[in-house]
ZAZA-181087 format. One line per field, with one value per residue: residue number from 1; x, y, z of N, C-alpha, C in turn. Coordinates in pm, whole numbers, always signed. Example, Ala and Ser with C-alpha at 12.3 -4.5 7.8 and 13.67 -1.06 7.14 Angstrom:
2
resi 1/2
neast +1319/+1285
nnorth -569/-225
nup +780/+708
caeast +1230/+1367
canorth -450/-106
caup +780/+714
ceast +1320/+1290
cnorth -330/+3
cup +780/+787
END
This chain:
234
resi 1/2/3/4/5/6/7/8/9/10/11/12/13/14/15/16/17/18/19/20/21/22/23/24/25/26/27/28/29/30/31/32/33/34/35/36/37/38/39/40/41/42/43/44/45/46/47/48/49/50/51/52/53/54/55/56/57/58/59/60/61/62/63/64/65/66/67/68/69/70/71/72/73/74/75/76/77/78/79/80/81/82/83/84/85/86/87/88/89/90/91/92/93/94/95/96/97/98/99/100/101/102/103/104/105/106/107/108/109/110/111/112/113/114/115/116/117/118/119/120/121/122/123/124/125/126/127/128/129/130/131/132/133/134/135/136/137/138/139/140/141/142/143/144/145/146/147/148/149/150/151/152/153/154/155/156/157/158/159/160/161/162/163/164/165/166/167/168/169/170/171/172/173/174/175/176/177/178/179/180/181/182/183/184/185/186/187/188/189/190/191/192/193/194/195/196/197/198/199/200/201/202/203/204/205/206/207/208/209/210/211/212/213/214/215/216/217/218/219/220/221/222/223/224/225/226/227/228/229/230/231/232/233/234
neast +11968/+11904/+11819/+11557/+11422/+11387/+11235/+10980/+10928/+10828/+10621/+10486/+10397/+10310/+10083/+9919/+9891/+9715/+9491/+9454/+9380/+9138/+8954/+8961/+8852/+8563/+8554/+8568/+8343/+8143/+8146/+8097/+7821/+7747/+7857/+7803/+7685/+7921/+8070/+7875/+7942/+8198/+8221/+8025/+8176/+8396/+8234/+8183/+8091/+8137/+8214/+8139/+8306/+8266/+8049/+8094/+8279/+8137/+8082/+8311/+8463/+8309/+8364/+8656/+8685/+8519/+8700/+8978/+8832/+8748/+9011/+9068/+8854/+8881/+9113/+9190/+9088/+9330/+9594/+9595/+9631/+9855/+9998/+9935/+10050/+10330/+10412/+10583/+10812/+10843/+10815/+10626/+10363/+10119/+9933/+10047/+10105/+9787/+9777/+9958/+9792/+9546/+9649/+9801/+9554/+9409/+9572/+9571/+9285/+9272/+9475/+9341/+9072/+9127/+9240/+9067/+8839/+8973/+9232/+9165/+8907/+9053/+9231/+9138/+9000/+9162/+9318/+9090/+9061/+9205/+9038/+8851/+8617/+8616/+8707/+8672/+8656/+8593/+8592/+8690/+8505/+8612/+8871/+8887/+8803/+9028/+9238/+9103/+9124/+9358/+9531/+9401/+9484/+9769/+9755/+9665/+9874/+10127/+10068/+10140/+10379/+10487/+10442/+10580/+10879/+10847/+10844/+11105/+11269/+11233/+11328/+11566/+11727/+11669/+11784/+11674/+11840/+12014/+11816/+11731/+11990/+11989/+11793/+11754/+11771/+11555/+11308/+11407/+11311/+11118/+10932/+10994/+10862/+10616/+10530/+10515/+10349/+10123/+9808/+9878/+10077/+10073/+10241/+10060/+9883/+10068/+10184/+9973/+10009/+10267/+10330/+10131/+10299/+10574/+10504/+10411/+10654/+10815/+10626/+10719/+10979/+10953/+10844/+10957/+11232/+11091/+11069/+11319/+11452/+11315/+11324/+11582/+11560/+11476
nnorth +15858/+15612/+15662/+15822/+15619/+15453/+15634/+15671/+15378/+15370/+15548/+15459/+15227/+15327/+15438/+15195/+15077/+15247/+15198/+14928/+14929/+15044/+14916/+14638/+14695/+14789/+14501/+14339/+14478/+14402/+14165/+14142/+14134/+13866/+13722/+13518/+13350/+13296/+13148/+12954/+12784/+12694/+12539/+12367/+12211/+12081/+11965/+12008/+12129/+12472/+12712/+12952/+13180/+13388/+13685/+13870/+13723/+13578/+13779/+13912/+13732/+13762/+13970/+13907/+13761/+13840/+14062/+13861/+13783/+13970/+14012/+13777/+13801/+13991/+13991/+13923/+14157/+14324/+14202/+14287/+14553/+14504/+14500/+14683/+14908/+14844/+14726/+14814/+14817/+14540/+14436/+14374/+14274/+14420/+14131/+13901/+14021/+14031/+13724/+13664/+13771/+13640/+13358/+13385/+13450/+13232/+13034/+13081/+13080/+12794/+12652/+12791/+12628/+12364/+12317/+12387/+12180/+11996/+11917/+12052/+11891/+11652/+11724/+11827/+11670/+11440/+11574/+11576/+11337/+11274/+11291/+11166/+10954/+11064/+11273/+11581/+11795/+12091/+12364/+12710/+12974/+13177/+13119/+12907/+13009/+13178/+12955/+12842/+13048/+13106/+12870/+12823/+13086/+13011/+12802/+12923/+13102/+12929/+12788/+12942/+12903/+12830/+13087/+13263/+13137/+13223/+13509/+13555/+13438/+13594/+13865/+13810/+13660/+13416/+13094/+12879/+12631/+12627/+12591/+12335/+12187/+12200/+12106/+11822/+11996/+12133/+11973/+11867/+12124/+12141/+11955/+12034/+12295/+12193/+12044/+12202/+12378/+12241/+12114/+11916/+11661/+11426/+11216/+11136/+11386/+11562/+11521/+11559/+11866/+11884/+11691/+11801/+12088/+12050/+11904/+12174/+12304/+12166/+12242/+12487/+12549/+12410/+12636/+12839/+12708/+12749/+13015/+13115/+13027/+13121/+13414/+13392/+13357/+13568
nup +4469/+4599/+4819/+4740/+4641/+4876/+5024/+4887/+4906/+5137/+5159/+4996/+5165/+5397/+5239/+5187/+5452/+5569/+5416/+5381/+5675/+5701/+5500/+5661/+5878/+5754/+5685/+5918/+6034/+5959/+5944/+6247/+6270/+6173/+6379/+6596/+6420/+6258/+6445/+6533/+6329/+6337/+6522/+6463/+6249/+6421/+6536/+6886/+7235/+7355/+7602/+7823/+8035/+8181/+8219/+8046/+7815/+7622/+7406/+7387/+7282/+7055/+6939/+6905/+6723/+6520/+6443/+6332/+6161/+5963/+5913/+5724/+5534/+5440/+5251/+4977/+4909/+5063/+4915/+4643/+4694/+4813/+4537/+4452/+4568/+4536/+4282/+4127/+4211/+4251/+3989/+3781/+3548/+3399/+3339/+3480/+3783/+3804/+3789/+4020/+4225/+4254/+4247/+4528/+4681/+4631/+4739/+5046/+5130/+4982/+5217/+5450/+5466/+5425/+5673/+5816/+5818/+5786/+5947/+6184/+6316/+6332/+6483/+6690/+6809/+6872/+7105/+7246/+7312/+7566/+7751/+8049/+8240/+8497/+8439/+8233/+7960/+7970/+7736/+7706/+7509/+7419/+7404/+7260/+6991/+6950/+6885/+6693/+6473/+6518/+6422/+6116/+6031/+6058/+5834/+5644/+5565/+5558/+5323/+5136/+5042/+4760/+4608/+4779/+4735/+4457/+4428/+4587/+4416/+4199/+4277/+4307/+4520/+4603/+4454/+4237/+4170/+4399/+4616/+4498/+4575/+4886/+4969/+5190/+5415/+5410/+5406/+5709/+5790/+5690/+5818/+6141/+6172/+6095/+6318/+6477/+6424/+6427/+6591/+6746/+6892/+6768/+6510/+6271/+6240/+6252/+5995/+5828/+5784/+5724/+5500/+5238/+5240/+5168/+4911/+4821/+4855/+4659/+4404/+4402/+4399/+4112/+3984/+3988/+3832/+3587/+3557/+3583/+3298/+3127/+3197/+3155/+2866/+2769
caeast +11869/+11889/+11699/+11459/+11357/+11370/+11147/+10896/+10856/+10796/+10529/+10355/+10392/+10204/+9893/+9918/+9847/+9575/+9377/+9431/+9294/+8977/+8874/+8982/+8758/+8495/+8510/+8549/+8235/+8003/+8202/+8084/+7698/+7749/+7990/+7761/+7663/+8082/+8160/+7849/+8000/+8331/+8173/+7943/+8240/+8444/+8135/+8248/+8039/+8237/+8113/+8184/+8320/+8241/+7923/+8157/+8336/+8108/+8074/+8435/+8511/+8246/+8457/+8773/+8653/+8541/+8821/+9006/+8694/+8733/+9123/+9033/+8747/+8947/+9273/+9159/+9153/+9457/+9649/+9545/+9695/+10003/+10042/+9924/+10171/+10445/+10411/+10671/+10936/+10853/+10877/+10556/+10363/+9959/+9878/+10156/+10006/+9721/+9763/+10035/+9726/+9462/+9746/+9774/+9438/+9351/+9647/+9587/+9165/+9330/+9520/+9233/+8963/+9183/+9280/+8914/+8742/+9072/+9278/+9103/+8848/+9128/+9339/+9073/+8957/+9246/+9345/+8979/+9107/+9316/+8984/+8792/+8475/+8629/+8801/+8550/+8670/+8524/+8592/+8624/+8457/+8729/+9019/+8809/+8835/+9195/+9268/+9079/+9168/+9594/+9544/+9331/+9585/+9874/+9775/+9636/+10021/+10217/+10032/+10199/+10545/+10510/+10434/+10708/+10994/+10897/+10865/+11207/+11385/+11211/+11407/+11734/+11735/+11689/+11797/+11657/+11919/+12027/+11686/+11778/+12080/+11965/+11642/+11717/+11773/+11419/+11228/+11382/+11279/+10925/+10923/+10946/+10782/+10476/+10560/+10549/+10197/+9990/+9792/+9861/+10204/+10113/+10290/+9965/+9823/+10217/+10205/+9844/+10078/+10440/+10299/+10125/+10397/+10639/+10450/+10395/+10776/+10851/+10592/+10744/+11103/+10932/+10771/+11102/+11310/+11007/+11076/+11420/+11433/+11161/+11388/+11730/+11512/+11444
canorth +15775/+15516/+15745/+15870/+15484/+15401/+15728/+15621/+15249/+15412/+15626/+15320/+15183/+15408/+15431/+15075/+15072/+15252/+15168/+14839/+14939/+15087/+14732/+14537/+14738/+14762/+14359/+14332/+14532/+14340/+14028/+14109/+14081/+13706/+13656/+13417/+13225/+13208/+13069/+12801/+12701/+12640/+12411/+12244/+12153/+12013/+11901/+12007/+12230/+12557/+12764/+13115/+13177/+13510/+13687/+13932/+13659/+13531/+13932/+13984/+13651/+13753/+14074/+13876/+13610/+13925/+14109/+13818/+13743/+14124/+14020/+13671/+13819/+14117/+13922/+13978/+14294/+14364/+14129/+14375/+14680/+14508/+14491/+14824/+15017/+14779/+14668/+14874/+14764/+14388/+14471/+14284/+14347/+14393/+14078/+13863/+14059/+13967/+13592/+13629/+13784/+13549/+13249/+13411/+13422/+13103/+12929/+13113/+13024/+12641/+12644/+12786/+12555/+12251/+12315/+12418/+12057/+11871/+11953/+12084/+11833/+11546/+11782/+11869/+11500/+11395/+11626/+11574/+11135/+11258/+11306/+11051/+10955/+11219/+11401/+11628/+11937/+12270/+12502/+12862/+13034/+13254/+13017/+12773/+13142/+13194/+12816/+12785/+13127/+13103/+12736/+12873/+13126/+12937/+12653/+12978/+13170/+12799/+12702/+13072/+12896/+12833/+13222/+13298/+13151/+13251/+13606/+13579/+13412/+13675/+13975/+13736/+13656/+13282/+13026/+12729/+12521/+12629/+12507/+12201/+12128/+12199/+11958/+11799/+12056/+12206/+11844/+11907/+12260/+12133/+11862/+12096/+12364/+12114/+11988/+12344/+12447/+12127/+12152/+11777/+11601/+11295/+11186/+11171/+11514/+11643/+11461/+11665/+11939/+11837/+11657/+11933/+12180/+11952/+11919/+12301/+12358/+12131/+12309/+12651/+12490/+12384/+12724/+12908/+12687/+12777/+13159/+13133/+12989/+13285/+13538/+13408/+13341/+13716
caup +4402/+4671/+4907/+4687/+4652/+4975/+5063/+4814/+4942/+5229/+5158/+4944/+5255/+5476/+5187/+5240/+5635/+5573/+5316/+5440/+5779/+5600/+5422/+5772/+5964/+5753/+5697/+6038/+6125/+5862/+6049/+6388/+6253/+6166/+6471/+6613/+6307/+6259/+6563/+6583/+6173/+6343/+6638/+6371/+6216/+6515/+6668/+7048/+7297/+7397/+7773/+7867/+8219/+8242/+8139/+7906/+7733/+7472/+7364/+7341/+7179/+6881/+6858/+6840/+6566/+6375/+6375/+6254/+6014/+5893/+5784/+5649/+5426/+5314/+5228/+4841/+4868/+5112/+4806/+4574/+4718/+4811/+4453/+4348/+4578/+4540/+4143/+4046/+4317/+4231/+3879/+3790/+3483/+3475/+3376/+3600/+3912/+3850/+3826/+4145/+4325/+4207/+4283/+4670/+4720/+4605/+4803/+5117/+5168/+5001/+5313/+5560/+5430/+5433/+5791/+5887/+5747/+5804/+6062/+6317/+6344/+6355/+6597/+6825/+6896/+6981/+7244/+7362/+7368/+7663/+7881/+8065/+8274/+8567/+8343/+8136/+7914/+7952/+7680/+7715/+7406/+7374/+7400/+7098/+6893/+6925/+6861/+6568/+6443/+6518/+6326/+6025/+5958/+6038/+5776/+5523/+5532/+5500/+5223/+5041/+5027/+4615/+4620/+4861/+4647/+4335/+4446/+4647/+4299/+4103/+4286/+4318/+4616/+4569/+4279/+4229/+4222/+4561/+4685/+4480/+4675/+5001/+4945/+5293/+5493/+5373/+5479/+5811/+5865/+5723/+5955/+6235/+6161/+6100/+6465/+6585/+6375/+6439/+6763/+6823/+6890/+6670/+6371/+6154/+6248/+6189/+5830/+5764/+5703/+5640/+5330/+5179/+5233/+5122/+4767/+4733/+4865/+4499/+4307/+4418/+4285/+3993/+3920/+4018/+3723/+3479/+3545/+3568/+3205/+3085/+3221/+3086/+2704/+2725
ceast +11813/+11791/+11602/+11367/+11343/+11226/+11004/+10841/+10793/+10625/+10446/+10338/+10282/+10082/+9876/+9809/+9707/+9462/+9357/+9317/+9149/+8908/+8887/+8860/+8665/+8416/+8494/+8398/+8105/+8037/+8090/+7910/+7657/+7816/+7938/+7697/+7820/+8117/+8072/+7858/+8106/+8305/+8118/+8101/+8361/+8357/+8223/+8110/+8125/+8158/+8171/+8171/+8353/+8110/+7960/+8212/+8276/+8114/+8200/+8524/+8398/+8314/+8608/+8783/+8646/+8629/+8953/+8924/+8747/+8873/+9129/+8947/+8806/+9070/+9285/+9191/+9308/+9600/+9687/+9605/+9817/+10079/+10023/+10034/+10312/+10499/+10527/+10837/+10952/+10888/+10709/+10443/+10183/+9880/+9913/+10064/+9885/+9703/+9891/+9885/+9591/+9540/+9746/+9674/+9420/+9411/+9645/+9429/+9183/+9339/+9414/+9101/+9024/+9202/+9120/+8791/+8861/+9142/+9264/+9013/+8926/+9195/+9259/+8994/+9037/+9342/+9237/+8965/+9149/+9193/+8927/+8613/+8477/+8696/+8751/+8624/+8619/+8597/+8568/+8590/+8554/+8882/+9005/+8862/+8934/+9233/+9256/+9140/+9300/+9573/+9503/+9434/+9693/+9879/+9794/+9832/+10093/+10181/+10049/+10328/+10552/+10505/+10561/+10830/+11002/+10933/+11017/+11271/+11354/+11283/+11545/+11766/+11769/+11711/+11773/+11723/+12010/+11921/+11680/+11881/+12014/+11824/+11646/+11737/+11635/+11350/+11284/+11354/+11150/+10877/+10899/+10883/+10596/+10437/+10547/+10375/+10101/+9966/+9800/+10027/+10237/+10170/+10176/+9921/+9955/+10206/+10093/+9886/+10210/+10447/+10254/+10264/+10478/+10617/+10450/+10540/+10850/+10811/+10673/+10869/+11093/+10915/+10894/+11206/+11228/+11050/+11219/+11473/+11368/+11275/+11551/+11717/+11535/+11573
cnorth +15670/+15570/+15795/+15713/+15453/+15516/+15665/+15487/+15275/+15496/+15530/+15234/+15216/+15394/+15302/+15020/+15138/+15260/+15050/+14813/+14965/+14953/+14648/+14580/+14705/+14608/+14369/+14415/+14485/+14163/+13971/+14081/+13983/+13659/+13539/+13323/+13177/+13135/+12925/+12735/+12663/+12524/+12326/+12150/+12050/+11954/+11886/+12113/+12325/+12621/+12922/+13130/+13279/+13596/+13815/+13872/+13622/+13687/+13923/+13824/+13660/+13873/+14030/+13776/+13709/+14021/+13995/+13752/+13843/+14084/+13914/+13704/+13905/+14088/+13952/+14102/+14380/+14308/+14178/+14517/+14671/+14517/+14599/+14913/+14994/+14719/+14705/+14821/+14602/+14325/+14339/+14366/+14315/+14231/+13958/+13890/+14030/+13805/+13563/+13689/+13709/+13359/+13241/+13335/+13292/+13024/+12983/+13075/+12877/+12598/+12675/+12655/+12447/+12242/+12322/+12291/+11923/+11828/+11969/+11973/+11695/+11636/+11777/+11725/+11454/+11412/+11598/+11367/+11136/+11275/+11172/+11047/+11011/+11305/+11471/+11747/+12035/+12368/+12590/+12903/+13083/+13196/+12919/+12915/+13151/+13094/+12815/+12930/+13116/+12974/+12764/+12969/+13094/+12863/+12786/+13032/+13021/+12761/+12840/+13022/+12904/+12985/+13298/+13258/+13182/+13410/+13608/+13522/+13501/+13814/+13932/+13724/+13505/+13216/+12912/+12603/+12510/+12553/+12368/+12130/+12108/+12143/+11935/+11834/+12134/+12072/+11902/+11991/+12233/+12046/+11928/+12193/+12315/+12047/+12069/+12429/+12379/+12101/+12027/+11695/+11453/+11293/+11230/+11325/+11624/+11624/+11558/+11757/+11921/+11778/+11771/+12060/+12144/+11987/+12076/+12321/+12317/+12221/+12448/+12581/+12523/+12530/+12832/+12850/+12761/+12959/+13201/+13137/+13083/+13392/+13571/+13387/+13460/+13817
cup +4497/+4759/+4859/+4677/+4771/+5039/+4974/+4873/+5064/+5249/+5088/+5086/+5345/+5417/+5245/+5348/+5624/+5524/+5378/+5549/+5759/+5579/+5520/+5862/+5939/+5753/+5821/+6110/+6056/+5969/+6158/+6412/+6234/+6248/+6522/+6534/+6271/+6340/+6565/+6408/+6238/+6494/+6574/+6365/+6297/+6597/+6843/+7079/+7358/+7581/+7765/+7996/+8294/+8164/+8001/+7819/+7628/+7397/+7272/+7266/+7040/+6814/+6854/+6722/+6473/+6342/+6295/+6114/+5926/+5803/+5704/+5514/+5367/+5291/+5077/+4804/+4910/+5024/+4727/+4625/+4755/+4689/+4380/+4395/+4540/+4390/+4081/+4100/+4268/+4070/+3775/+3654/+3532/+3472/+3464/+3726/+3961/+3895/+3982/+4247/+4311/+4323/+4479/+4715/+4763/+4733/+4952/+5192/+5114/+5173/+5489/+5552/+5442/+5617/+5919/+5893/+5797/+5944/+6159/+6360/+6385/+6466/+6723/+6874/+6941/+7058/+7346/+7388/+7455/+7789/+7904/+8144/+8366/+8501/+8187/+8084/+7889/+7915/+7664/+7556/+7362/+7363/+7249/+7017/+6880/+6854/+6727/+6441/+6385/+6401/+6186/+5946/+5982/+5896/+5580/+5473/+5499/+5372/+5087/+4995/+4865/+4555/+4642/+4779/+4541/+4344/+4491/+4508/+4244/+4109/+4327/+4409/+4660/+4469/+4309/+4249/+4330/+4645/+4625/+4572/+4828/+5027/+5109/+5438/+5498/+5437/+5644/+5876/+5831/+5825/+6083/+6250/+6156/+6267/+6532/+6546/+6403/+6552/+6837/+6825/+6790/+6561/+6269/+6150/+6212/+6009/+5785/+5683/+5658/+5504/+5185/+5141/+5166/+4960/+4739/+4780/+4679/+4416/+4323/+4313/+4176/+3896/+3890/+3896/+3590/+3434/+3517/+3386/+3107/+3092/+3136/+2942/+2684/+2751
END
């Protein structure tokens, strides 16, 4: 029986990969037609000038913005099929699934959009406080892309944790009042982990996210006693 399940997750697995790949691509190839209206929205917004220091680099940094464009824009749908192959394994009913893939969503473009308006624009000034009147910064195009990219979905996946534990209490894995006890051993793993995601060594630009996280690490808690409670009514 055990192998017949395990064969099965397997093979939801595989559709998975490539259906997935299908909807990444094609985002990604509608992407790479706005690549240069994405990239000068993410300079607006940091107000900086970027350079290219090779005459292939701006090219191949509009095909690396839109391949991560392609999985940013199709995150909805890639959400959505984690829950169609997997619904049965998670044990999840239709309309549950939907509000856990609604809930994702939401908290995963939260997390990009907060980091894209917030973050970055406080991060990237004051790494650029460290230059002076000989000391000028010339950004490669393709180095700004990665940057803002890796940070964007860094801030979008952290800001899944209320997701992440309810799913992990929901197949027993976690209990709430374990994550009660261990309260301040969780602050210090957000603490550094915020110290390890935020492209700036300061306190405030650490707090940007350690606060946030922090609050949705509670709400997850919170949401995790609510279900717990639900599950042991029924």
């Amino acid at each position: 029986m055990e192998r017949e399940k395990i064969l099965s997750l397997l093979d939801g697995f595989k559709k998975f990969i490539w259906k997935a790949l299908i909807v990444v691509v094609v985002s990604g190839g509608i992407s790479f037609i706005y690549a240069k209206d994405l990239i000068h929205f993410l300079l607006k917004v940091v107000n900086i000038k970027v350079y290219y220091l090779s005459l292939q680099e701006a090219f191949f940094a509009s095909v690396e913005l839109a391949l991560y464009a392609g999985i940013f824009f199709a995150l909805p749908l890639i959400i959505y099929l984690v829950w169609h192959e997997f619904r049965g394994t998670l044990g999840f009913k239709t309309f549950q699934g939907y509000i856990y893939i609604f809930s994702t969503v939401f908290l995963f473009y939260l997390g990009g959009i907060y980091c894209c308006y917030v973050v970055l624009p406080s991060g990237i000034e004051f790494l650029l406080s460290y230059g002076s009147e000989n000391i000028k910064a010339m950004i490669s195009i393709e180095r700004f892309v990665v940057f803002c990219t890796a940070m964007v979905f860094a801030f979008g996946i952290t800001f899944e944790v209320p997701i992440i534990l309810m799913i992990l209490g929901r197949i027993g894995i976690l209990k709430s009042r374990m994550l009660t006890k261990t309260r301040r051993f969780a602050i210090l793993f957000i603490a550094i982990a915020a110290a390890l995601i935020t492209p700036t060594p300061d306190v405030y630009n650490m707090m940007l996210l350690a606060v946030p996280m922090y609050i949705l690490y509670e709400i997850g808690i919170l949401l995790m006693k609510i279900g717990e409670k639900k599950r042991a009514s029924n």
